[in-house]
C-alpha positions as CSV (number, residue, x, y, z in Angstrom):
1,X,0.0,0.0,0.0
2,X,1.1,3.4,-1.1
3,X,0.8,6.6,0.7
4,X,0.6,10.4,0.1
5,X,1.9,12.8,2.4
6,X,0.4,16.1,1.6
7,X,2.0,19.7,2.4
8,X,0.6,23.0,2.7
9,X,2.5,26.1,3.1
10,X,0.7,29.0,2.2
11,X,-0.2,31.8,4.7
12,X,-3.4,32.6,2.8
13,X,-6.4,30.1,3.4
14,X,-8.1,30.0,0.1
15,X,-4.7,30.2,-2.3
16,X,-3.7,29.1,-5.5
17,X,-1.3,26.4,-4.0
18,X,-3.9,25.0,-2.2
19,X,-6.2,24.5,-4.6
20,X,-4.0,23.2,-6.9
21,X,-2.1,20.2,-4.2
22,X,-6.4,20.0,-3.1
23,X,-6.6,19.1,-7.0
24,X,-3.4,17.0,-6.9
25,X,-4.7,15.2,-3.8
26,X,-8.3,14.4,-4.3
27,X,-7.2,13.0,-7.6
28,X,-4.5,10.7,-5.8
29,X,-7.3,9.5,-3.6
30,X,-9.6,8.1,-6.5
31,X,-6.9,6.3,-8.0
32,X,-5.4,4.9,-5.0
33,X,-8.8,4.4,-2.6
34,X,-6.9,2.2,-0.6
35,X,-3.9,3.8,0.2
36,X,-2.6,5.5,3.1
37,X,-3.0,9.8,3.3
38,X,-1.5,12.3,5.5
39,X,-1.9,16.1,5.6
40,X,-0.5,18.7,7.9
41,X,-0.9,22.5,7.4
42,X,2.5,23.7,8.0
43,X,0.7,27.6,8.0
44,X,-2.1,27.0,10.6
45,X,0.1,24.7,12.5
46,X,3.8,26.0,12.2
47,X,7.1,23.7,12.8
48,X,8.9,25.4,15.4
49,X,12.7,26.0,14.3
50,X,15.1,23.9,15.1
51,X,17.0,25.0,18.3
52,X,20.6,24.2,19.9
53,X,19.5,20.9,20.8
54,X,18.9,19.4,17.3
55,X,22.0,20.9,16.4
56,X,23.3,18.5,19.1
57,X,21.3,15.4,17.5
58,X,22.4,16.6,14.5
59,X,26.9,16.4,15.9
60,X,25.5,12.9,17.1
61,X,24.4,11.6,13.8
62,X,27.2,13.2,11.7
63,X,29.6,11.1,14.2
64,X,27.7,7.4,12.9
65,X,29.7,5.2,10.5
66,X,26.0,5.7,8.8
67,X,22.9,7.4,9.2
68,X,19.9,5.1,10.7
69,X,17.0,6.9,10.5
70,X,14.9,4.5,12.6
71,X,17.4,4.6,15.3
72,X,18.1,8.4,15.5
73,X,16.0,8.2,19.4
74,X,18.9,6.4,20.3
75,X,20.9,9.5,20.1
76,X,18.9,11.3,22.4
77,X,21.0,12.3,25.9
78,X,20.1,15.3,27.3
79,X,16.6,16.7,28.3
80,X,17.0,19.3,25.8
81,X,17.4,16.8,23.0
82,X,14.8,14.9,24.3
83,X,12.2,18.0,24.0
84,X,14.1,18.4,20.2
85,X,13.7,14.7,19.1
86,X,9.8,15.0,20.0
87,X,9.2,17.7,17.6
88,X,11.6,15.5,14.7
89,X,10.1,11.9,15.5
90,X,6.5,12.4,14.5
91,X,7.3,14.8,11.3
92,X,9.8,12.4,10.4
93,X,7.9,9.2,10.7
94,X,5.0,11.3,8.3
95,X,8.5,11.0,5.6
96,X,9.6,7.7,5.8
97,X,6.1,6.3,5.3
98,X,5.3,8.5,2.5
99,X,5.9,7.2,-0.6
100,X,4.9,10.2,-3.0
101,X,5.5,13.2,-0.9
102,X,3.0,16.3,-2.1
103,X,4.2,20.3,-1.2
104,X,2.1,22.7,-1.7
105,X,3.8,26.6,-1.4
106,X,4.1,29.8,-2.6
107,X,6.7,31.7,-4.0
108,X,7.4,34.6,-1.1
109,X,10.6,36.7,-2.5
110,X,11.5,34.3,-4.8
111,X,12.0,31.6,-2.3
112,X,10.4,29.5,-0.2
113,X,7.9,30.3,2.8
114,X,9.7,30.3,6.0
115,X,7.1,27.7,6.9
116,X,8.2,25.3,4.3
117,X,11.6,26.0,5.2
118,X,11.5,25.0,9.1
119,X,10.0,21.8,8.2
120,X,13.2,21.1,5.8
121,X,15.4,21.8,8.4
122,X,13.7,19.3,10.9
123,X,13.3,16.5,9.0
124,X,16.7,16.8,7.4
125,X,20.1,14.9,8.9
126,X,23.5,14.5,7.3
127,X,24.0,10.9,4.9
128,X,20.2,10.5,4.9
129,X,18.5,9.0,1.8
130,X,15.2,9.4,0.3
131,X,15.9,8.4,-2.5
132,X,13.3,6.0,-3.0
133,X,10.1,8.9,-2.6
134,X,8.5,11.0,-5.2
135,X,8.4,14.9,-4.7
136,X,5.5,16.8,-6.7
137,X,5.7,20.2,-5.8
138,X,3.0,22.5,-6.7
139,X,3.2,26.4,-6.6
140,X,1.8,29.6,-7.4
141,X,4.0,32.7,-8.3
142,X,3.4,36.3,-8.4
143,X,5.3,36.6,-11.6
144,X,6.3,34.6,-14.1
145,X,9.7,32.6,-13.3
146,X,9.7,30.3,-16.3
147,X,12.0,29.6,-18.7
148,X,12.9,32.6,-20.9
149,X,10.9,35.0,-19.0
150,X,12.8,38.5,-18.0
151,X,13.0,37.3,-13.8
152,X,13.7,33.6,-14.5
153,X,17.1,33.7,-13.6
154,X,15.5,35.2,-9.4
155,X,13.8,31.5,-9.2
156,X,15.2,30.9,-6.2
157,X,11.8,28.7,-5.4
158,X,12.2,25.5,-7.4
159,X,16.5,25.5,-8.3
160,X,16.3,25.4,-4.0
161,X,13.9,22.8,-4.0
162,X,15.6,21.0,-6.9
163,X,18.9,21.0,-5.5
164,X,17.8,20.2,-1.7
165,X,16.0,17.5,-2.4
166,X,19.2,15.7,-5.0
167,X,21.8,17.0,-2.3
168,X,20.2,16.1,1.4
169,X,17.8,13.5,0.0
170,X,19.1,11.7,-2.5
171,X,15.8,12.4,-4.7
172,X,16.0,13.1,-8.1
173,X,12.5,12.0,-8.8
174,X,10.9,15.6,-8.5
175,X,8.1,17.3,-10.2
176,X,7.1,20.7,-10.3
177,X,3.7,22.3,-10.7
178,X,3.8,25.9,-11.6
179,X,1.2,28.9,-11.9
180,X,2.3,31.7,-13.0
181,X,1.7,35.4,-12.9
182,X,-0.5,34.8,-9.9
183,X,-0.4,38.8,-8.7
184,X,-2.4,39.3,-12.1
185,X,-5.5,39.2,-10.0
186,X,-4.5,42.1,-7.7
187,X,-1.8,43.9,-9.1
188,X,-3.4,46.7,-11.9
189,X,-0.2,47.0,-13.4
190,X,0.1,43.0,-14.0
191,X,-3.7,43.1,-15.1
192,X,-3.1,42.8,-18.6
193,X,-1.4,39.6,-18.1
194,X,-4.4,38.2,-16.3
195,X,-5.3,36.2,-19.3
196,X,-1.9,34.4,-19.8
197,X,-1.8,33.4,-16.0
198,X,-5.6,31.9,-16.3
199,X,-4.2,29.9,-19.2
200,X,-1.1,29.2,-16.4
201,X,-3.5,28.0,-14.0
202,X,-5.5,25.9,-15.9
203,X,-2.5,24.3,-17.3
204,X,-1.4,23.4,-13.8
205,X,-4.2,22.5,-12.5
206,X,-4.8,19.9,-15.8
207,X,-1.3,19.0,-15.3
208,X,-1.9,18.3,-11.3
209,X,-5.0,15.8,-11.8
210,X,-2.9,14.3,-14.4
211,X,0.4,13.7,-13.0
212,X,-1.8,12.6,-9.5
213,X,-3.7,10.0,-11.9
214,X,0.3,8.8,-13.0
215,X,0.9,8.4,-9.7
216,X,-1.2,5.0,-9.5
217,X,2.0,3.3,-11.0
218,X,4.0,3.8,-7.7
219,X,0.8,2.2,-5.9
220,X,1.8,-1.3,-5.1
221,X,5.2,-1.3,-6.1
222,X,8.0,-1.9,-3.9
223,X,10.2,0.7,-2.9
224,X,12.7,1.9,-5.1
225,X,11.5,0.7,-8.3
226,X,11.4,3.0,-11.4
227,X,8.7,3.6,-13.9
């Protein structure tokens, strides 16, 4: 049995993320009825940062021959990275029984929402491998980032993502999601481009429900295996 582990970051309740990883999602569901799904807001409930003491957990690992990720509690010697550890183990458990892993965030100053970003840091330790997972990322922009446009080279968004996910995972199995020129809608001076980011969206959001229907291949298949 497969199972989706669902992402939001987005500060705004009703957003174009959400809708699109809600499309993404529900689509998932249908094709996979019988698999496993977990969701956690990372907005309305935020990650707390990581603090000294993970730091601490995090000396402990990097001094392992190897990186056990099932055995990290073993680590744990102080209080303090007792209290850290609690905050890791369930957010890391939601990872390693993931199989397709679905983020759903913004672009905030051509990054990442700081949400998104203290949930990296916690479940992330040196030599760890996810190798084996599927990332779909889905985002909205306020601008248009892609290829060829005048501000692609300030994507900051997905090149981080990209290269976190290959360098601290191990994952090169990562799709992205993109609608662009979302600030059309309230920005006058973008309002002329309101009809090529309605064309974005409804791309993206064909493109979600699609690639989510795909995703029945990984259903039932071991771990690791390739399409």
């Amino acid at each position: 049995m497969s199972t989706l582990l669902h992402l939001d970051a987005s500060a705004r309740r009703r957003s174009i993320s959400r809708e699109l990883s809600a499309a993404f999602a529900e689509a998932w569901r249908a094709e996979n009825p019988e698999s496993g799904y977990i969701y956690r807001d990372l907005a309305a409930e935020p990650v707390p940062f990581i603090d000294e003491a993970w730091t601490e957990l995090c000396d402990a690992v990097l001094a392992q021959p190897g990186t056990d990720l099932n055995r990290l509690a073993e680590l744990v010697r102080t209080p303090e990275q007792a209290a850290a550890w609690a905050i890791v183990q369930p957010l890391l458990t939601e990872v390693l029984a993931a199989d397709v892993i679905l983020i759903g965030t913004p672009m905030y100053n051509y990054s990442i929402p700081a949400a998104l970003k203290a949930w990296l840091d916690q479940v992330t330790f040196p030599r760890m491998s996810l190798g084996d997972r599927r990332f779909v990322v889905v985002s909205a922009r306020g601008g248009s980032y892609a290829p060829g446009a005048p501000k692609a080279a300030f994507d900051y968004q997905e090149r981080y993502l990209r290269d976190f996910f290959a360098g601290h995972f191990a994952v090169t199995d990562t799709v992205f999601v993109n609608a662009e020129l979302a600030n059309s809608r309230q920005d006058p001076a973008l309002a002329h481009l309101r009809g090529k980011h309605d064309e974005s969206y409804s791309a993206a959001m064909e493109y979600a429900r699609d690639l989510a229907g795909r995703q029945r291949l990984l259903a039932g298949r071991s771990k690791g295996s390739e399409d």
